[in-house]
C-alpha positions as CSV (number, residue, x, y, z in Angstrom):
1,X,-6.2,7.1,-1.8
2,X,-9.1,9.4,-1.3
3,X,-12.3,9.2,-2.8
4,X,-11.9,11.2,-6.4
5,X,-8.9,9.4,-7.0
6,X,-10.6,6.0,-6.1
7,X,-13.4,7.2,-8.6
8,X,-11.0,7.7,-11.1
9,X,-9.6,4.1,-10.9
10,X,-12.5,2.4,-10.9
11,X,-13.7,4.8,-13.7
12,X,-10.6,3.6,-15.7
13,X,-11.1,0.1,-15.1
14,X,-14.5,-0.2,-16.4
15,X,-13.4,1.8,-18.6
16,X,-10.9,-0.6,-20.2
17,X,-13.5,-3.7,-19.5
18,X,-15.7,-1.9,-22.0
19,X,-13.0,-1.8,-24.5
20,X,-12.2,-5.2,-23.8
21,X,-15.3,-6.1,-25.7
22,X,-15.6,-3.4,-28.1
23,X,-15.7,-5.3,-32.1
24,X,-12.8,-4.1,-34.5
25,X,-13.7,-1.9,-37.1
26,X,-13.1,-4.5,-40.2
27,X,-14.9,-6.1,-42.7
28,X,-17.8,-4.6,-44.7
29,X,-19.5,-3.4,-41.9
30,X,-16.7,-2.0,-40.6
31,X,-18.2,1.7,-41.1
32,X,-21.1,0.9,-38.6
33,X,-18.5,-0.7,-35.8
34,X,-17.0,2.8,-36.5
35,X,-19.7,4.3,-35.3
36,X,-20.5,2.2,-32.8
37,X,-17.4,2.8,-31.2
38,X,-17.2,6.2,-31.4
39,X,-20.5,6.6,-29.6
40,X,-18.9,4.7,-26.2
41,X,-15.3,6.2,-26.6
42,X,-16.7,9.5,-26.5
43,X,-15.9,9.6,-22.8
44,X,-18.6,9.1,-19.6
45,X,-18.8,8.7,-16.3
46,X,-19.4,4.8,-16.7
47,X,-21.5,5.5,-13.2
48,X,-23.7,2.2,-14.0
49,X,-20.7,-0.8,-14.7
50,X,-18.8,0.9,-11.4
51,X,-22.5,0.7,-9.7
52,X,-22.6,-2.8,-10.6
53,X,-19.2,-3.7,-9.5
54,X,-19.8,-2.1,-5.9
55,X,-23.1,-3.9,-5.5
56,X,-21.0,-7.2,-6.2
57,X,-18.0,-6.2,-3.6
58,X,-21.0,-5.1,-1.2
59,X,-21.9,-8.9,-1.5
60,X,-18.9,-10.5,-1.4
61,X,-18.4,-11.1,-4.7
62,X,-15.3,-12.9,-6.5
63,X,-13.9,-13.5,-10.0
64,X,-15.0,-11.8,-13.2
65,X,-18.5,-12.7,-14.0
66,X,-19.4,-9.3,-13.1
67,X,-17.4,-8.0,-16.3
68,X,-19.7,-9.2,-19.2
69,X,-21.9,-7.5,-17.8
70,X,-20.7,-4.5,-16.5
71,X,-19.7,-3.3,-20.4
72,X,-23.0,-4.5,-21.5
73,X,-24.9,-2.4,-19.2
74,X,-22.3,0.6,-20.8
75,X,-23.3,-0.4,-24.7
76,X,-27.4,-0.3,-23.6
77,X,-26.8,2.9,-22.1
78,X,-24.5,4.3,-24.9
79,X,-26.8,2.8,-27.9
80,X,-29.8,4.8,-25.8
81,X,-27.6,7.8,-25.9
82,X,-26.8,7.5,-29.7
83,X,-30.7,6.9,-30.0
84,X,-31.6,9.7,-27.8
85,X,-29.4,12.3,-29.8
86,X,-31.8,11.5,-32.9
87,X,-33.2,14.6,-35.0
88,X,-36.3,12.5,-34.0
89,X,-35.5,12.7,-30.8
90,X,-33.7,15.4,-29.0
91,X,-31.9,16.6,-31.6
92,X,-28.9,16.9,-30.0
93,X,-25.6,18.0,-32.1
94,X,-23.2,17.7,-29.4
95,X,-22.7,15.4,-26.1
96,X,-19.7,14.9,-23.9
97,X,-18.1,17.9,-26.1
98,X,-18.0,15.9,-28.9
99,X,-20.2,15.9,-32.2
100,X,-22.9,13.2,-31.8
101,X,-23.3,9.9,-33.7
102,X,-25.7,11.1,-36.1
103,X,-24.2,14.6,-36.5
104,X,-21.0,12.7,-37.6
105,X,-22.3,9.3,-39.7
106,X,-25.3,10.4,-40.5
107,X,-28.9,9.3,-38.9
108,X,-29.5,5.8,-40.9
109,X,-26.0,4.8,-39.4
110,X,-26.4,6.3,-36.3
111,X,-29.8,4.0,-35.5
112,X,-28.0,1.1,-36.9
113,X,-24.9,1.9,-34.4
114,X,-27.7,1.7,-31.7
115,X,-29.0,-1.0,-32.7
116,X,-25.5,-2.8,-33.2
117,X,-25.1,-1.6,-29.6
118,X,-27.5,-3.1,-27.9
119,X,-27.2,-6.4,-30.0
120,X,-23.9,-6.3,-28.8
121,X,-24.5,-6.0,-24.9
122,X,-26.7,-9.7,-25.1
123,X,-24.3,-11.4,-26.6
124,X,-21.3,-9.6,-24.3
125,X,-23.2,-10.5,-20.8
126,X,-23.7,-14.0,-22.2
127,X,-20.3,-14.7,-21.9
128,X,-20.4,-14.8,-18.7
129,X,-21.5,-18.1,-18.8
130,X,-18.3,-19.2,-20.2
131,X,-16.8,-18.0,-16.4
132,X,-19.7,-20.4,-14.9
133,X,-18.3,-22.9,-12.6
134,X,-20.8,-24.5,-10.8
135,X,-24.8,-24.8,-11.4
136,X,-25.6,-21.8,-9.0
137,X,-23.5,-19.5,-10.6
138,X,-25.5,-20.7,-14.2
139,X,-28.5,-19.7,-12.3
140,X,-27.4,-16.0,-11.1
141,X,-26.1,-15.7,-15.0
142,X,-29.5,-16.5,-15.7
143,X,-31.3,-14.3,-13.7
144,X,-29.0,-11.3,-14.0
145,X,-30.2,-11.7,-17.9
146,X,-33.4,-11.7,-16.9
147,X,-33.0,-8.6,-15.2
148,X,-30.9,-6.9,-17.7
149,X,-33.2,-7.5,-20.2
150,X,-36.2,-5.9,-18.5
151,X,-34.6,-3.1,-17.2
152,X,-33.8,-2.2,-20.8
153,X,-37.2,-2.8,-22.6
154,X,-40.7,-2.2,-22.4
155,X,-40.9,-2.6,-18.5
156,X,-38.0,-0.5,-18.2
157,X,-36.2,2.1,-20.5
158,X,-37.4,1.7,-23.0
159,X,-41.0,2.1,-21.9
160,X,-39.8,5.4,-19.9
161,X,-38.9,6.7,-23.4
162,X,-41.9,5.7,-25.2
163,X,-43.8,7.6,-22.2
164,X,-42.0,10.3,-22.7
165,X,-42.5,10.5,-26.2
166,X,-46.3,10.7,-25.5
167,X,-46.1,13.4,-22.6
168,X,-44.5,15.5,-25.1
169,X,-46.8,15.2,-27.4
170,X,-49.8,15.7,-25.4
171,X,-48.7,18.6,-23.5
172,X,-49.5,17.6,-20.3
173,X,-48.1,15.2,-17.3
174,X,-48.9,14.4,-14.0
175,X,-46.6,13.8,-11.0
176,X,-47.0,9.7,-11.3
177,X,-46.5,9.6,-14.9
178,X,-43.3,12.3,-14.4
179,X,-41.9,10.2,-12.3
180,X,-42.3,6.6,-14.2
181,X,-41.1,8.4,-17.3
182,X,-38.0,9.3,-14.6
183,X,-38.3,5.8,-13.1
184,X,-38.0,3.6,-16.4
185,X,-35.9,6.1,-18.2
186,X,-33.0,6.7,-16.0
187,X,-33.4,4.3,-12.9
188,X,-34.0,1.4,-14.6
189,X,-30.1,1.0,-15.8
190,X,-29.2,2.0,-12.5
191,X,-31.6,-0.9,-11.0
192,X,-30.3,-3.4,-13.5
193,X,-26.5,-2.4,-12.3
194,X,-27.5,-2.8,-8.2
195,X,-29.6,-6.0,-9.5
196,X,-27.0,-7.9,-11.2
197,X,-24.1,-7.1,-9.1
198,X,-26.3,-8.4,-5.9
199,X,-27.5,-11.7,-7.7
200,X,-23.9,-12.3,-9.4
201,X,-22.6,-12.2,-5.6
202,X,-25.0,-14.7,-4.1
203,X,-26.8,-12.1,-2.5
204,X,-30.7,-13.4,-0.8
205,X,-33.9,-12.2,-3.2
206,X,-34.7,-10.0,0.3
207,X,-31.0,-8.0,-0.5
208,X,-31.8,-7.7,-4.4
209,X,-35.1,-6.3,-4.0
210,X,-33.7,-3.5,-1.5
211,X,-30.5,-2.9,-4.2
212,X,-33.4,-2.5,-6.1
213,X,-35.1,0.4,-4.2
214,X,-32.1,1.9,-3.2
215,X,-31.2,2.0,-7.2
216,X,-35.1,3.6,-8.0
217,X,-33.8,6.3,-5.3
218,X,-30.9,7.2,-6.8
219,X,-31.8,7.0,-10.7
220,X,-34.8,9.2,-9.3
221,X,-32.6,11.8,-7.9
222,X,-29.6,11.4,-10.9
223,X,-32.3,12.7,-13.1
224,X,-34.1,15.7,-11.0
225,X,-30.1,16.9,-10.6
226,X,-29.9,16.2,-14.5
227,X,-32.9,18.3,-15.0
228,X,-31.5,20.7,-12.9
229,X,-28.0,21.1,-14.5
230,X,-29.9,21.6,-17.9
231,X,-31.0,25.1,-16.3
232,X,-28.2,25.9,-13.5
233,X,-25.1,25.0,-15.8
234,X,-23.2,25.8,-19.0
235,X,-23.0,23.8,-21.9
236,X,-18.8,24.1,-21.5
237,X,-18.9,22.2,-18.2
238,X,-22.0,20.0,-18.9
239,X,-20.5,19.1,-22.6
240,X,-23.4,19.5,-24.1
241,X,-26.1,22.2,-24.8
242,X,-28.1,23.4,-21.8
243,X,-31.9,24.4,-21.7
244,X,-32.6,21.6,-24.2
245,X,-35.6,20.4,-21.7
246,X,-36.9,23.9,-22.6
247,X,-36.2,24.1,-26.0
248,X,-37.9,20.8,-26.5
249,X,-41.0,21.6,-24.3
250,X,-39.5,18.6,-22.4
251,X,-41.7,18.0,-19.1
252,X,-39.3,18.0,-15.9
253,X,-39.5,17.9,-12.0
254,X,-37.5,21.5,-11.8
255,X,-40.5,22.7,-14.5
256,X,-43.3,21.2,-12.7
257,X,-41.8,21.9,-8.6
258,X,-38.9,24.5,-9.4
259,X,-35.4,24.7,-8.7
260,X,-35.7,24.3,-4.8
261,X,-38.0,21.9,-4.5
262,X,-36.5,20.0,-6.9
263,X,-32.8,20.0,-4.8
264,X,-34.9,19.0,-1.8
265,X,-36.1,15.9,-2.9
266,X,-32.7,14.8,-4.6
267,X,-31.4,15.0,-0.9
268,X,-34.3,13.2,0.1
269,X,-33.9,10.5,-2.0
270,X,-30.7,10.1,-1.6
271,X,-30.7,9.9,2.4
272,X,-33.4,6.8,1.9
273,X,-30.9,5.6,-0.4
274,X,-27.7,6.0,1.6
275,X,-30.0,4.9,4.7
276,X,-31.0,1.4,3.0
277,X,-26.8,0.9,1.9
278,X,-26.0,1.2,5.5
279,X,-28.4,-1.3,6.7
280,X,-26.5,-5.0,5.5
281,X,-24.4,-7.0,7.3
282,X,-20.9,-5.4,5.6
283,X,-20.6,-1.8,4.5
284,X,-19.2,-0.3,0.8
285,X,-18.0,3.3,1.7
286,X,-16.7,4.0,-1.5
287,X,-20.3,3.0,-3.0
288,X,-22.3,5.2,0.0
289,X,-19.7,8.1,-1.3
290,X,-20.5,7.8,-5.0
291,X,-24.1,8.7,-4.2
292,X,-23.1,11.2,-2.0
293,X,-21.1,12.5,-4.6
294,X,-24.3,12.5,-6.9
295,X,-26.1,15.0,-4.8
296,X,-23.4,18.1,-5.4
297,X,-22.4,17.2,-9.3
298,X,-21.8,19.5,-11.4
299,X,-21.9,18.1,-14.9
């Protein structure tokens, strides 16, 4: 099996993980579970629960406490997604070729599918505790929450976007805050995936805290090739309207380095990356691949 087909396997099993824990659409809020599952149906690359997974293989990981976790880390990324689509936001009408949340159900329903969302992931990655068979595996459950939940908050995503928020409105950014509005607001997930799979395998606090570099590298450079897509590509292959970032006034690498500069340093980081996934005892190929494959994306 060669590596696209392999990506598209793994894609469809996290895929149908996600699904696993997706609420039915009954009851009298069943118009907001609608929503809510529309916003993660709507397709994906589902890049951050097949991170996770790897990082657990990478470490030897076995069973399926990985799972709970791996569609929670999906639902915070889509409930940021539905979020980010806002009219108060970006003001997106379409993403993945497909009308957004709010340009469906309406912006009150579309915050409350966010929220729903990410209520949703804390209790889904809890579950994982119901897997727990021995006192250190409790402990990794707890940590990996730990983890989860900063990644996604203040110290992480959520603080990118709030910094972002603020760059925009002042006009002005410089390289360090660029790159922690790039570090919180894209790597953090990616962090939280390398994190959690480590810790759920048993993996040593030295290992987690080099998943966790390797992960700032790659969220770093997944974002400079985002910002570049949004002026190289076409909204039929992307899904989704390009030259938003300019439409917006939206600060970016490419904007403040330009297009080559900006390709450069994806490569960069992603060699430090690849360089710090080749350095453990066993290897992942498939994983070393997928950020290979990051590098030369085209949507």
């Amino acid at each position: 099996m060669n590596f696209n087909e392999t990506l598209k396997a793994k894609r469809k099993r996290a895929e149908s993980i996600l699904m696993e824990y997706l609420p039915k659409e009954e009851g009298f809020q069943a118009k907001v579970i609608e929503a809510m599952n529309y916003s993660v149906s709507a397709g994906g690359k589902r890049l951050r629960p097949i991170f996770m997974e790897e990082a657990f293989l990478l470490f030897g990981g076995q069973g399926k406490q990985a799972e709970p976790f791996m569609a929670a880390l999906e639902m915070i990324h889509n409930y940021s997604l539905v979020h980010d689509d806002l009219p108060a936001m970006d003001n997106d009408e379409f993403r993945r070729g497909q009308k957004t949340t709010w340009n469906v159900y309406g912006d009150g329903m579309a915050v409350l599918a966010g929220d729903g969302l990410l209520n949703l992931a804390y209790e889904t990655a809890a579950k994982a505790f119901d897997m727990a068979k021995t006192l250190e595996e409790m402990k990794r459950i707890t940590k990996s929450l730990q983890v989860l939940g900063c990644k996604a908050g203040i110290y992480g995503m959520i603080g990118g976007q709030a910094a972002d928020i603020e760059a925009e409105t002042c006009g002005t950014v410089s390289k360090d805050q660029l790159l922690f509005i790039h570090e919180k607001k894209t790597a953090a997930l990616i962090q939280a995936a390398m994190m959690i799979g480590a810790i759920l395998a048993g993996a040593d606090e030295t290992s987690v805290a080099l998943m966790e570099k390797a992960a700032y590298n790659i969220g770093i450079a997944f974002q400079i090739q985002d910002d570049i897509l949004d002026v190289t590509s076409t909204g039929e292959v992307l899904g989704k309207p390009v030259g938003s970032d300019e439409k917006n006034h939206k600060l970016t690498y490419v904007a403040l380095y330009g297009l080559d500069a900006s390709g450069r340093k994806v490569k960069e980081l992603s060699e430090e990356a690849l360089h710090i996934l080749g350095s453990f005892r066993e290897r992942n190929e498939f994983l070393e691949e997928l950020v290979r494959m990051l590098i030369t994306r085209e949507k």
